[in-house]
C-alpha positions as CSV (number, residue, x, y, z in Angstrom):
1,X,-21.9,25.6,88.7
2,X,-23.0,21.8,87.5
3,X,-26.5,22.7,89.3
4,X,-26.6,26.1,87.6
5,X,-26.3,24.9,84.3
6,X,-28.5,21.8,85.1
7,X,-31.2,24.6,85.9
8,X,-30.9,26.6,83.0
9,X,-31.2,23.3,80.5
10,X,-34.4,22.9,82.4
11,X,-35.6,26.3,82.2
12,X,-34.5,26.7,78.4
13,X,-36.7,23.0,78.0
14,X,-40.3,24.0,80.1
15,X,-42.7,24.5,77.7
16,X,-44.5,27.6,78.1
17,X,-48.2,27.8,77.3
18,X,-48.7,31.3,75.7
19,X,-52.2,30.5,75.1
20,X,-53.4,30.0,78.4
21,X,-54.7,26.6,77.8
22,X,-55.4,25.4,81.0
23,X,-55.7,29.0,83.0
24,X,-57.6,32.5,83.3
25,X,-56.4,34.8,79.9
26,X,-54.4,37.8,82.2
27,X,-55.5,41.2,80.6
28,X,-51.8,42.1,79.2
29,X,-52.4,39.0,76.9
30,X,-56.1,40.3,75.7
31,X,-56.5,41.5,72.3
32,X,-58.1,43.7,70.1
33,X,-62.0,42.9,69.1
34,X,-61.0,42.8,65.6
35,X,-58.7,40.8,65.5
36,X,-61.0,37.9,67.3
37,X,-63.7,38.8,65.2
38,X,-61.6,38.2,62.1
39,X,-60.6,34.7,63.7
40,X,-63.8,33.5,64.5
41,X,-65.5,34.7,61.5
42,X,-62.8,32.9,59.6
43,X,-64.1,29.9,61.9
44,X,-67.3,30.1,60.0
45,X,-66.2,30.6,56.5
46,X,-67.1,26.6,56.0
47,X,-67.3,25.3,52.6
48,X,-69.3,22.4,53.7
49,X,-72.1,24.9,55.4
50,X,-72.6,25.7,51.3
51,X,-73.2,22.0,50.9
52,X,-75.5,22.2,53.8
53,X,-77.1,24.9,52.6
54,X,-77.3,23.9,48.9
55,X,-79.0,20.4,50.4
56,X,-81.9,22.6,52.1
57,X,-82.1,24.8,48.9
58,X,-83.7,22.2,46.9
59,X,-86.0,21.2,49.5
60,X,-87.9,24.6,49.9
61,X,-89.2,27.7,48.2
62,X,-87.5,31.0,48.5
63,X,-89.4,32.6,50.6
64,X,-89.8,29.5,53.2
65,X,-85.5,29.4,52.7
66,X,-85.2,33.0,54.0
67,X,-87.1,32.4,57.2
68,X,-85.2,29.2,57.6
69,X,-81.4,31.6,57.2
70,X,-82.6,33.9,59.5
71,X,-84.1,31.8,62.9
72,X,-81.2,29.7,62.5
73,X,-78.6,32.4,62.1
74,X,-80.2,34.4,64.8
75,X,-80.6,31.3,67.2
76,X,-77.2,30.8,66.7
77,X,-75.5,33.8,66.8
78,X,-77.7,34.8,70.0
79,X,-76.1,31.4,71.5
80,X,-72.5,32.1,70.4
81,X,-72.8,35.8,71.5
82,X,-73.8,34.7,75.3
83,X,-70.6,31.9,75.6
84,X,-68.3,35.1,74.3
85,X,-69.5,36.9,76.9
86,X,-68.9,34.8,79.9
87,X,-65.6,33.9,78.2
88,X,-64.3,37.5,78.3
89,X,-65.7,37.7,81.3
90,X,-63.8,35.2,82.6
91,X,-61.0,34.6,80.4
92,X,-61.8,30.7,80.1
93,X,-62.1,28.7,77.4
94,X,-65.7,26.5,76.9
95,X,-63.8,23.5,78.6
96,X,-62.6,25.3,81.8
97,X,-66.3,26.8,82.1
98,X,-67.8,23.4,81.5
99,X,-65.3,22.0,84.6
100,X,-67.1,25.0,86.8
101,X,-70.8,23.3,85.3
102,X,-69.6,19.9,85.4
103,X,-67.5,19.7,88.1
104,X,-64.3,18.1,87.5
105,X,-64.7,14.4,86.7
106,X,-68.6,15.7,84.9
107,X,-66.4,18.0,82.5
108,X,-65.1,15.4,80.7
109,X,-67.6,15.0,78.9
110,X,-67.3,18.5,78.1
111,X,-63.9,17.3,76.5
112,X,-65.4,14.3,74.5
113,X,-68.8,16.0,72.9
114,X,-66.6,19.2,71.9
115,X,-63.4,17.4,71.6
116,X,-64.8,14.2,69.5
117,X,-67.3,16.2,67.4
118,X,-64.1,18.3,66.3
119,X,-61.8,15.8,65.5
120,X,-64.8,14.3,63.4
121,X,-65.5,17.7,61.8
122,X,-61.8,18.3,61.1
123,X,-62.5,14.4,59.2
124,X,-65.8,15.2,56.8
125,X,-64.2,18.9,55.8
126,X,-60.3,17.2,54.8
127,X,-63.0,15.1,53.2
128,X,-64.9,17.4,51.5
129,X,-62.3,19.2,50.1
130,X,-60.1,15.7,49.0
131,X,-63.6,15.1,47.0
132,X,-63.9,18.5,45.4
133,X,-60.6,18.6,44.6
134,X,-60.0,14.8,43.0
135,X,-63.8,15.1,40.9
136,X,-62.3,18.7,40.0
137,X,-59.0,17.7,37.7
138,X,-60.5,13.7,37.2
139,X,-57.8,12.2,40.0
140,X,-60.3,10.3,42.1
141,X,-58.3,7.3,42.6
142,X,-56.0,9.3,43.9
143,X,-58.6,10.6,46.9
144,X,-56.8,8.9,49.5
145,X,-53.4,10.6,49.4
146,X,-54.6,13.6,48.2
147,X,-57.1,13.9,51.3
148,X,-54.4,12.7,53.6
149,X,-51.7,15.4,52.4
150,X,-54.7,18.4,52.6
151,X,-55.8,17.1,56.3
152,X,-51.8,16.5,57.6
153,X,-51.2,20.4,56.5
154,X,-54.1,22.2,57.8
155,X,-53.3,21.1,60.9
156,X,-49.6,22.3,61.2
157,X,-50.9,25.9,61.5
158,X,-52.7,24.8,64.5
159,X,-49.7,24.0,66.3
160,X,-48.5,27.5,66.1
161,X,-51.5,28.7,68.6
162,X,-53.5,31.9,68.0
163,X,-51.7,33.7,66.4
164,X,-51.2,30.7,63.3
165,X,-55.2,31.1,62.8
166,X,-54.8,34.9,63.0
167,X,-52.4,35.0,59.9
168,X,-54.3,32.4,58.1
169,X,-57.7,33.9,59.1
170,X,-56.7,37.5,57.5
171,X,-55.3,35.5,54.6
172,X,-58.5,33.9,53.4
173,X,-60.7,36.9,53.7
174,X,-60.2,37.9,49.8
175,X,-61.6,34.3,49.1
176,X,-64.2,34.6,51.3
177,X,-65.5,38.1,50.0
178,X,-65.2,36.6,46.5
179,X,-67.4,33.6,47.4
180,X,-69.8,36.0,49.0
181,X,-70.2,37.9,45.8
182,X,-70.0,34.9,42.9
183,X,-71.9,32.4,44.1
184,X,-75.1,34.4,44.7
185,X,-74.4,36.6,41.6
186,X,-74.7,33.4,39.7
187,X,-77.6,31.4,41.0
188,X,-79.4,35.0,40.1
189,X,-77.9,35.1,36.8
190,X,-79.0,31.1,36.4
191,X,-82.8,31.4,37.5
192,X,-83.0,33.9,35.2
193,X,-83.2,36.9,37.8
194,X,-84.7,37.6,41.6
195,X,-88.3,37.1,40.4
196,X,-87.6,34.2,39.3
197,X,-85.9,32.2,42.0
198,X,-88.9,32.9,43.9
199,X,-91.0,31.2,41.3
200,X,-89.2,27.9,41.5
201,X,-90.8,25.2,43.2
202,X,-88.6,22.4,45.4
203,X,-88.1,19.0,44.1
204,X,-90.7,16.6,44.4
205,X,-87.8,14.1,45.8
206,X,-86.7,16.5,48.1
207,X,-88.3,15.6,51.7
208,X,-87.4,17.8,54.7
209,X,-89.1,19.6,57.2
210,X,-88.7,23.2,58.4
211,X,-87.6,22.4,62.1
212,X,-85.1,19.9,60.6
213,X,-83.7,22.7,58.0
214,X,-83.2,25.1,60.8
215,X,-81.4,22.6,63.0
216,X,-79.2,21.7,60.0
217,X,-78.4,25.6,59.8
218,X,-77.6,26.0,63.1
219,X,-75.9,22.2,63.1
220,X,-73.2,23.7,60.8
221,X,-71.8,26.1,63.1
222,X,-72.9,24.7,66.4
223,X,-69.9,23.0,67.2
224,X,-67.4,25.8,66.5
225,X,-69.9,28.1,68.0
226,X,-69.3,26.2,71.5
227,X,-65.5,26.4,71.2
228,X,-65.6,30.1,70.0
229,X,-64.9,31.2,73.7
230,X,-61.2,29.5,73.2
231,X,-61.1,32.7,71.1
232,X,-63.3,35.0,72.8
233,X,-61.7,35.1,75.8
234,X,-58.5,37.2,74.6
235,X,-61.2,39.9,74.3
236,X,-60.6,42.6,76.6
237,X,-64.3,43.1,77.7
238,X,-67.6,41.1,77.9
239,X,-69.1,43.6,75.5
240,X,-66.8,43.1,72.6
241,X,-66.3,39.1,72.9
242,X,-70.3,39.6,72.9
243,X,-70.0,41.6,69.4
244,X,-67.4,39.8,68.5
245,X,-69.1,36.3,68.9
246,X,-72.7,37.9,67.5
247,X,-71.7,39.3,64.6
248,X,-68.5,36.9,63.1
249,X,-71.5,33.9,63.6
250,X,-74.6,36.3,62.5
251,X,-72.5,37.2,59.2
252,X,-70.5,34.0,58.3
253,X,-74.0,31.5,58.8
254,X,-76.0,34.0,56.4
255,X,-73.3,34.0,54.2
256,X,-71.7,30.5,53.6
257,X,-75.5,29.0,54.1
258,X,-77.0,31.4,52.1
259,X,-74.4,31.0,49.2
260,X,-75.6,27.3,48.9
261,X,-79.2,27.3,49.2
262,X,-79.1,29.7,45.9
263,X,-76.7,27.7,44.3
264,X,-78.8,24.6,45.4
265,X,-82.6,26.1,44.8
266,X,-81.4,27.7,41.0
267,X,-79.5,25.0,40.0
268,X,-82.1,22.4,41.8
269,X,-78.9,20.7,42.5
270,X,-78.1,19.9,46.0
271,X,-74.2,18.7,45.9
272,X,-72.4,21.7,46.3
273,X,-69.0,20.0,43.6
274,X,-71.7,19.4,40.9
275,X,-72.9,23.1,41.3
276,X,-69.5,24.8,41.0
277,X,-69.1,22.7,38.0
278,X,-72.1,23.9,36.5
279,X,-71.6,27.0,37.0
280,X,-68.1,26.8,35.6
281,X,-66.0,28.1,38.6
282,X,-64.8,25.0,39.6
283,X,-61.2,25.6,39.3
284,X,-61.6,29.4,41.0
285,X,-64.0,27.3,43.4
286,X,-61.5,24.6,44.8
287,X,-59.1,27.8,45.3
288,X,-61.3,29.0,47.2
289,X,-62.1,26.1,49.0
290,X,-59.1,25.4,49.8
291,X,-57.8,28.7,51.4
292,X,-61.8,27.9,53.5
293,X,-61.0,24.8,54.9
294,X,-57.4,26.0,55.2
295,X,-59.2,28.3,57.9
296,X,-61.4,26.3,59.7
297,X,-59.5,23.0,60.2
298,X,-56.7,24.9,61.9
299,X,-59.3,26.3,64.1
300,X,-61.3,23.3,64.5
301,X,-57.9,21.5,65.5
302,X,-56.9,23.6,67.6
303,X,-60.2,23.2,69.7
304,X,-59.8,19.5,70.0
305,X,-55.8,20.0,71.3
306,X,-57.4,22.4,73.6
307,X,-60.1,19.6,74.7
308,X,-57.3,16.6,75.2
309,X,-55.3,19.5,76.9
310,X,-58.0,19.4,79.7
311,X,-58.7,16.3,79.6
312,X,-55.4,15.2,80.5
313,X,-54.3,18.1,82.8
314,X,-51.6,19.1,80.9
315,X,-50.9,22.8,79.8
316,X,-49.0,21.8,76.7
317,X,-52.3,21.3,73.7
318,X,-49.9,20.1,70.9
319,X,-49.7,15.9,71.5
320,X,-53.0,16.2,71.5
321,X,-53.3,18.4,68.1
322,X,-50.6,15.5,66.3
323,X,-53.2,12.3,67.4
324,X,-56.5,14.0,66.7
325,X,-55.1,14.8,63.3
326,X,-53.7,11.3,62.8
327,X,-57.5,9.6,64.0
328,X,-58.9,12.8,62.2
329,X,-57.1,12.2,58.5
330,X,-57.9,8.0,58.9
331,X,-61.5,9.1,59.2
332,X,-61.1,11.5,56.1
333,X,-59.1,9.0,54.4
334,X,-62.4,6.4,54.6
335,X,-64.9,8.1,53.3
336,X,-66.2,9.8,56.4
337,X,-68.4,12.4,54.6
338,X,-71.2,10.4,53.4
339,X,-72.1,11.0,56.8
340,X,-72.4,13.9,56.9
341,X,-76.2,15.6,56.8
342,X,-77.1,12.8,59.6
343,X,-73.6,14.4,61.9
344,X,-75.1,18.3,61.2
345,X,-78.5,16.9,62.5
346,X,-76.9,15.0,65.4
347,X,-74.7,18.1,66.3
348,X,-78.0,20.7,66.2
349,X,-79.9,18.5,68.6
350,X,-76.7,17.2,71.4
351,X,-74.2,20.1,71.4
352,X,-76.8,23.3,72.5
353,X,-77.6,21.8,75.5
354,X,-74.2,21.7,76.9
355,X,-73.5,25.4,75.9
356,X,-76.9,26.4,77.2
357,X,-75.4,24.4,80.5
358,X,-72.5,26.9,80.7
359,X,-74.7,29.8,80.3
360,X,-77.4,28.9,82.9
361,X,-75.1,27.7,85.6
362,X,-73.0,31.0,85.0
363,X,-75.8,33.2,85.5
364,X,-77.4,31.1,88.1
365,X,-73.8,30.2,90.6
366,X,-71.8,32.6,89.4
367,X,-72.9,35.9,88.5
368,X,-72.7,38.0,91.6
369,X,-68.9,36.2,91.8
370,X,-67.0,34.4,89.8
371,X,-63.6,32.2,91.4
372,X,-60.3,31.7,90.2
373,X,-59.4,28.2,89.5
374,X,-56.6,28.2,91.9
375,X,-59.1,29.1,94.8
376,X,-61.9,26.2,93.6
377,X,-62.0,22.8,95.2
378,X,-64.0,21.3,92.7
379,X,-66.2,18.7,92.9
380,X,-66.4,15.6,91.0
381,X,-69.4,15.8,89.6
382,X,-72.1,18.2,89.9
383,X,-75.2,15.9,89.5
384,X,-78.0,18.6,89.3
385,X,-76.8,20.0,86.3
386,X,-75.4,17.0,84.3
387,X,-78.6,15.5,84.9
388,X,-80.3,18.9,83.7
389,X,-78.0,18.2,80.2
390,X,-79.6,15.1,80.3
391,X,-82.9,15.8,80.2
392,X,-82.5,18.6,78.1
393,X,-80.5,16.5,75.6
394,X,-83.2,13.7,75.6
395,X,-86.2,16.6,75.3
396,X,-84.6,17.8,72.1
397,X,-83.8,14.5,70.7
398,X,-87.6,13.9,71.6
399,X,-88.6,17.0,70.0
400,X,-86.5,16.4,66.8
401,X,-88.6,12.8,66.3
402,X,-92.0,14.1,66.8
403,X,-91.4,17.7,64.9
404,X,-92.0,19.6,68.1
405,X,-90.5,23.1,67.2
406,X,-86.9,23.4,67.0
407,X,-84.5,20.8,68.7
408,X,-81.6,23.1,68.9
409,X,-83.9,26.0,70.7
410,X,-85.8,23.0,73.0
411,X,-82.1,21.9,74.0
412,X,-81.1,25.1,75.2
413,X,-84.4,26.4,77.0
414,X,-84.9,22.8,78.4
415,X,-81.5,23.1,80.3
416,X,-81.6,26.2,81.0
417,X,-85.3,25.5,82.6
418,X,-83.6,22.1,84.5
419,X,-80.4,24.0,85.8
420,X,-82.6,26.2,88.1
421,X,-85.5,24.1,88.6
422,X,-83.0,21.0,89.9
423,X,-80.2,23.4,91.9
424,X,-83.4,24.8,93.5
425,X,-84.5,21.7,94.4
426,X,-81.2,20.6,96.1
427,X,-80.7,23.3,97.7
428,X,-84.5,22.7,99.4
429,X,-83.3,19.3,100.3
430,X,-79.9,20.3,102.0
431,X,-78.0,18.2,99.2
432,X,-74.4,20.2,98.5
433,X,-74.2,20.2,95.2
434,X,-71.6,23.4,94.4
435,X,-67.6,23.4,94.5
436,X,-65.7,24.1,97.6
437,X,-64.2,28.1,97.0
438,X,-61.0,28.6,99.1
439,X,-58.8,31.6,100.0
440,X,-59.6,34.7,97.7
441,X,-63.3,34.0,96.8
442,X,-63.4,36.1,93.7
443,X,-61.8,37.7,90.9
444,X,-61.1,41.3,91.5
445,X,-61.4,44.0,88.4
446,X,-58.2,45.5,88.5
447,X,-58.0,49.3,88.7
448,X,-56.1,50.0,85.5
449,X,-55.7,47.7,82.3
450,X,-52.3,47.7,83.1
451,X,-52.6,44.9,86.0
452,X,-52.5,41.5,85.4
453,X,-55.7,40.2,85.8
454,X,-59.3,39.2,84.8
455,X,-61.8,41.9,83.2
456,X,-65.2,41.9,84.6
């Protein structure tokens, strides 16, 4: 009776990961498209892509500014769109593919480059909205507290899993239609109508090139954009985390970057708080802010719980949610957004390649079929493709100093290029280079949606 009870205790104590942190997403736990499109678009409502975007719009002229939103929205979306894919395809999260890439030891650094550039991300947008909101109501010597009690409760919600950023993701959609509508409506209204803003020339001051303006844009969203299969993969086909992915990225960068290259090319101001002053929405604006970073910190911590989760083996994401927010609302706390135009530059040039990685190693290893992790020995490191992320990594940082085209496209081309070029050449050279599958070799498409399992 003693043991009984002893065994129950333990049973009521286990924690039980309902997000499937560390496993393959079985298809009674997938979800409707919409829903994950409403999620990850919610991922992208980012006030500080505005303050990117109002940064480029004093640097260009309308029309250059409209082909600058659309290769960088297409570039990324196209990116995002492929990693939703193979997610639903799978039912993995970025990390968990990045272990097949990587191998096991390899994927680490999966979990430090998406992991660490979250955790700093979560920092510069707590900061950005501890700044709008203390030069809003005159309280900036109180910007420390302020910052710290906005950055300590985003990240509850994150806690709660999926379905947290679901209810906070549906909640913030009002906002973000508003934004879509008053923002634009008002730089119009400012320049004096359409015509006009295409009359305006840049500042003389304002000194940026057209590669570097497109990796910005797709800088701002890259990041998330790599972690979006953590959400994709609860979509209950390849086609719709594809759509899903596409469109949520496609819409959100056109919007949020759009919004802020008006503001910033009418106004020929390129801080985003000194624009919503002007325009005199500054109070409606750090409402609206707030509900938008409200949004994407919960997401953004819950990608970096889910990158300490594998990093450490452990199924249960949430210690490692509680110390990214502690390093993440220090950094905040500091002044960690003055940073922040060199991070989005940093982000658009090192993050594509290893999402690129993912792709090319699925389509060249696993496409005809894919394992489960229970039946994978994997290796420790899989040196043909980490040294193809190298070079890739080092051609687009190469390519970002000498103004060769665009870093973020060179990244993911270069590896994509290096993944077969270098597993081709191993495999001429009788050097083993691929995991160890055991037992049942592949995952099997169940025959109704009824079956636990993995779509393919």
């Amino acid at each position: 009776m003693k043991t009984q009870n002893i065994n129950s205790k333990k049973k009521l104590t286990e924690y039980v990961d309902v997000d499937y942190t560390l496993t393959h997403v079985p298809l009674h736990a997938r979800k409707n498209w919409v829903s994950i499109f409403v999620v990850l678009l919610g991922f992208t409502f980012l006030a500080t892509s505005m303050a990117a975007g109002a940064n480029i719009g004093v640097a260009f002229k309308m029309d250059e500014l409209i082909q600058i939103l659309i290769i960088g929205s297409l570039i990324l979306a196209l990116y995002v769109g492929f990693l939703c894919w193979i997610s639903a395809k799978t039912g993995l999260n970025s990390i968990l593919l990045a272990r097949y890439a990587l191998g096991k030891i390899g994927s680490k650094w999966g979990d430090i480059i998406l992991g660490g550039t979250q955790v700093f991300w979560y920092a510069v947008q707590s900061a950005y909205i501890g700044t709008v909101f203390t030069q809003a109501f005159g309280l900036e010597k109180y910007y420390i507290p302020i910052t710290v009690f906005f950055s300590l409760f985003f990240g509850v919600f994150a806690i709660k899993g999926t379905r947290g950023m679901e209810i906070i993701a549906y909640a913030s959609m009002p906002a973000f239609i508003y934004l879509a509508y008053i923002i634009p409506s008002l730089s119009i209204e400012s320049a004096g109508g359409i015509q006009e803003l295409f009359l305006i020339e840049p500042k003389a001051t304002a000194t940026m090139t057209f590669s570097a303006a497109v990796t910005i844009t797709v800088g701002t969203f890259i990041s998330g954009g790599t972690n979006a299969p953590n959400w994709a993969r609860f979509a209950k086909t390849p086609k719709t985390g594809f759509i899903a992915g596409f469109l949520s990225f496609f819409v959100g960068t056109i919007v949020m970057v759009f919004s802020g290259m008006l503001g910033g090319i009418a106004l020929q101001q390129g801080d985003m708080v000194e624009i919503l002053i002007s325009m005199g929405i500054v109070i409606m604006g750090v409402i609206i802010l707030i509900f938008n970073i409200w949004t994407t910190n919960t997401a953004t911590a819950y990608s970096f719980g889910v990158a300490g989760a594998e990093f450490f083996n452990k199924p249960n994401k949430i210690p490692y949610v509680f110390w990214g927010l502690i390093i993440a609302t220090i950094m905040a706390a500091v002044g960690i957004y003055e940073v922040f135009i060199p991070f989005l530059s940093m982000l658009g040039i090192f993050i594509p390649p290893l999402g690129g990685l993912i792709i090319a190693d699925y389509f060249y290893t696993w496409r005809k079929s894919f394992p489960k992790l229970e039946n994978v020995k994997f290796r420790t490191v899989r040196y043909a493709n980490l040294t193809a992320y190298l070079l890739a990594t080092l051609g687009a940082y190469i390519s970002s100093i000498f103004e060769v085209g665009f870093p973020s496209i060179n990244g993911v081309f270069l590896v994509i290029v290096f993944v077969f070029v270098l597993n081709k050449t191993f495999e001429k050279l009788g050097i083993s280079d691929l995991h160890e599958i055991v037992d049942e070799p592949e995952i099997k498409k169940p025959e109704n949606d009824n079956k636990t399992g993995i779509s393919i």
